[in-house]
N, C-alpha and C positions, 0 to 999 in steps of 0.2 A: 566526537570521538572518531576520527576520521583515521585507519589505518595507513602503516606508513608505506611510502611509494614502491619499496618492493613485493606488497602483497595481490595475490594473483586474483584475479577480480572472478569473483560469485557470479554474476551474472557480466554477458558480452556479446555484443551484435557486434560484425564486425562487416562495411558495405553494406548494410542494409538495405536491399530493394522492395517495396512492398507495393500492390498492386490491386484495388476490385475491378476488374474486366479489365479495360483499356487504359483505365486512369491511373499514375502513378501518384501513392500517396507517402512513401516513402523512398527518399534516393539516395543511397548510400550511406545510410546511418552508422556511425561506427559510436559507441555506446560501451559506458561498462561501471560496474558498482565493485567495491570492494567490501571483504567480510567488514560489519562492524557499520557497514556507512547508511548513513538516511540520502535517499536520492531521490529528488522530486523528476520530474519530467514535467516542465511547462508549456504553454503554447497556446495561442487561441484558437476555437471552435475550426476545426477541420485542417488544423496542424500537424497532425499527424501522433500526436501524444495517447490516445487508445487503441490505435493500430501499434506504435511500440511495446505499450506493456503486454498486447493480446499475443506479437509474435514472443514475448521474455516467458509466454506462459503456455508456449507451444498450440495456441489456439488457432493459429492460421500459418499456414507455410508461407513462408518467402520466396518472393517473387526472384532476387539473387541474396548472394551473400550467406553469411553464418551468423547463429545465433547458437551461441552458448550458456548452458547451467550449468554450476557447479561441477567446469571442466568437462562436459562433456559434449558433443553437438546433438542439437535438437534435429537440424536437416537429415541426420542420417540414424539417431538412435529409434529406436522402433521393440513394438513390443513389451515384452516381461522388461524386459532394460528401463526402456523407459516411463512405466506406470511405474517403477521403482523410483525411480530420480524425481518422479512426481509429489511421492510421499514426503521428501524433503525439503518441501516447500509450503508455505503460507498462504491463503489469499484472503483478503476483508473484503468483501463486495461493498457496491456502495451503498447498499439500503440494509445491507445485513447478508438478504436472501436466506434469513432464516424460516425452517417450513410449521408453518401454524399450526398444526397437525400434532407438532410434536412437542413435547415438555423441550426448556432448554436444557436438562442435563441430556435429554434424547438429539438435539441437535449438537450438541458440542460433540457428542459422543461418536457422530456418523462417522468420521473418517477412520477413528480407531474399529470400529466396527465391522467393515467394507477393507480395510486394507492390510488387518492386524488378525491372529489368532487367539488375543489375550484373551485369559478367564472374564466373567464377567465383574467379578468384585473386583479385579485390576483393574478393568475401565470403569469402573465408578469409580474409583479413587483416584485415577488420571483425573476425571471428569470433574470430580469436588477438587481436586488442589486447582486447576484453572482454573475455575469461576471463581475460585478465591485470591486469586492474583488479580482478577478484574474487577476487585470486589463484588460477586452478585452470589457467595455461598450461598444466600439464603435465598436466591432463584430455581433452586434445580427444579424445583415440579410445577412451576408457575409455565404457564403459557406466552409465546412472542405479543399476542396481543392485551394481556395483564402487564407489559412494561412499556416505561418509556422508550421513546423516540434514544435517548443516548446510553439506555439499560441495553435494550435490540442491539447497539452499537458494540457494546461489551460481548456482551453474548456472543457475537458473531467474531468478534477479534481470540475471544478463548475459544472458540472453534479451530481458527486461524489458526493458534498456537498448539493444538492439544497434539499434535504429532512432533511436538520440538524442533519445527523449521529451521533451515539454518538461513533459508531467504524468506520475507513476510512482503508479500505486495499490496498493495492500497489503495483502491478506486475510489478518488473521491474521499477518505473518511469521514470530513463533515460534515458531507453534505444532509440536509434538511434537521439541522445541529441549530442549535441558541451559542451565541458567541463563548459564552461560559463554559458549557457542557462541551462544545467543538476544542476549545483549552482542556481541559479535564481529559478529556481523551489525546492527543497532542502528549499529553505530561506520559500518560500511560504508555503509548507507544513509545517515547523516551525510557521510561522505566524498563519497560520489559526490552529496549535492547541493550540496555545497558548492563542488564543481569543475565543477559543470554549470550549476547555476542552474536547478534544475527545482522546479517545484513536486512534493510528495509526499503524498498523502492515503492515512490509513491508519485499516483497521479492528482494534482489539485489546481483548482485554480484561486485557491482561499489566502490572499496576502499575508495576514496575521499567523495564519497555521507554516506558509513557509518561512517567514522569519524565528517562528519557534523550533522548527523541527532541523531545516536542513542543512545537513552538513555539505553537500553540494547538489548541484541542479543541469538540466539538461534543457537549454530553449528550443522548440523546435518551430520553424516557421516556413509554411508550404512543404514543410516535409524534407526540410536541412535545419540540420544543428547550427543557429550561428553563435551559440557558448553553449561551454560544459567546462564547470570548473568548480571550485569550493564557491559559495555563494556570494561571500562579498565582489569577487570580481565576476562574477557573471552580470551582479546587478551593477556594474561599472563599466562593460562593453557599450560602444556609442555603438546603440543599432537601432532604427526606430521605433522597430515590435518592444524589443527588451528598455526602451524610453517610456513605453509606452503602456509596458504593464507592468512595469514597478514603479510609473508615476500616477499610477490611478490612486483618484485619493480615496481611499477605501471608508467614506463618509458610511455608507450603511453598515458597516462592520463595526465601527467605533459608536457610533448612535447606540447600535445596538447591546456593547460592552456595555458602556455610560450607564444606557435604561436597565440592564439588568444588576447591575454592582448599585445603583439608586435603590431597586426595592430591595435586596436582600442588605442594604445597611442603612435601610428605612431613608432615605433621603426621596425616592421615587412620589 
């Protein structure tokens, strides 16, 4: 569901310079997501792809350039302004970072908590209809360490959402995921943008998970874009990186499908 070319992009770097001390790891990024769109950011190990979504998330200032949310710039908003613009946004870390401590209706709940005046039976009710879109109503008083590895994963995505994001960002989402259950969540992030209309910008390096999800993608390599477009032609640019990691045969990925769809239809 890729919106159409006149719409004003949710999120936007635009030059992007980015920098730790001396070293330049970003150079000129110019970047941008539209409402509605699934957008991977790819690249291998020191490409620059977790320094992009850390500056989309105003976690590290920019060395030059602008970085835009939801229309507004990050470089200069400050303040009450900007822990506002913050509440309008999503993030799924990549392990959850749900805190053990707490029941998950107590983690879903933190941000309404911390950033809202609501009564408190409105945020349970917020609280119980998310975890029921992620399937886990029947989790609110269980603990992160009574769930699975892709329950944790839920959990942490109806956190994501309980403020009604209109951008949802993605570290990683399957990582330490069973090929199945990394699907399963995949379908879900499909589902909920498609019943929200949110944009969703995501960082992976999971071949199967970007074939299902992205509507387009961003390659980065050394810290330049050499494609950004809807995904069949990105994965069609002659570049050697973009050869090179969309010709990986993704043998352990597929094993792993195989071996799990064996035991649950008993052929294993």
């Amino acid at each position: 569901m890729i919106p159409g070319h006149g719409t004003a992009p949710v999120v936007e770097t635009r030059q992007l310079i980015a920098k730790y001390g001396e070293r330049t790891v970003l150079r000129g990024v110019d970047f941008a997501v539209k409402p509605g769109e699934i957008k991977v950011i790819l690249g291998g190990s020191g490409g620059g792809k977790s320094t992009l979504l850390k500056h989309c998330l105003g976690l590290i200032e920019p060395a030059g350039g602008e970085v835009r949310l939801l229309g507004q710039d990050l470089t200069t908003l400050k303040g009450r302004a900007r822990e506002q613009l913050f509440t309008r946004i999503g993030m799924l870390f990549q392990y959850g970072a749900l805190l053990g401590s707490l029941t998950i209706a107590e983690n879903v709940a933190l941000p309404l908590v911390h950033h809202t005046d609501l009564p408190k039976d409105v945020v349970s009710e917020i609280v119980r209809l998310k975890l029921e879109l992620v399937e886990l109503g029947h989790a609110e008083h269980m603990l992160p360490s009574e769930l699975s590895g892709g329950m944790r994963k839920r959990a942490a995505l109806a956190r994501a959402m309980v403020m009604d994001p209109e951008v949802l960002f993605c570290d990683e989402p399957g990582a330490g995921l069973d090929p199945l259950t990394s699907a399963e969540l995949d379908e879900l992030l499909m589902r909920l943008r498609d019943r929200f209309g949110m944009a969703v910008v995501v960082v992976t390096h999971e071949l199967m998970s970007i074939e299902r999800i992205a509507d387009s993608a961003i390659m980065l390599v050394q810290g330049l874009p050499v494609a950004d477009g809807p995904l069949d032609e990105v994965k069609q640019v002659d570049h050697p990186e973009i050869r090179a990691f969309f010709g990986r045969v993704a043998a352990g990925e597929m094993r792993g499908s195989r071996s799990a769809l064996e035991i649950l239809t008993g052929r294993g």
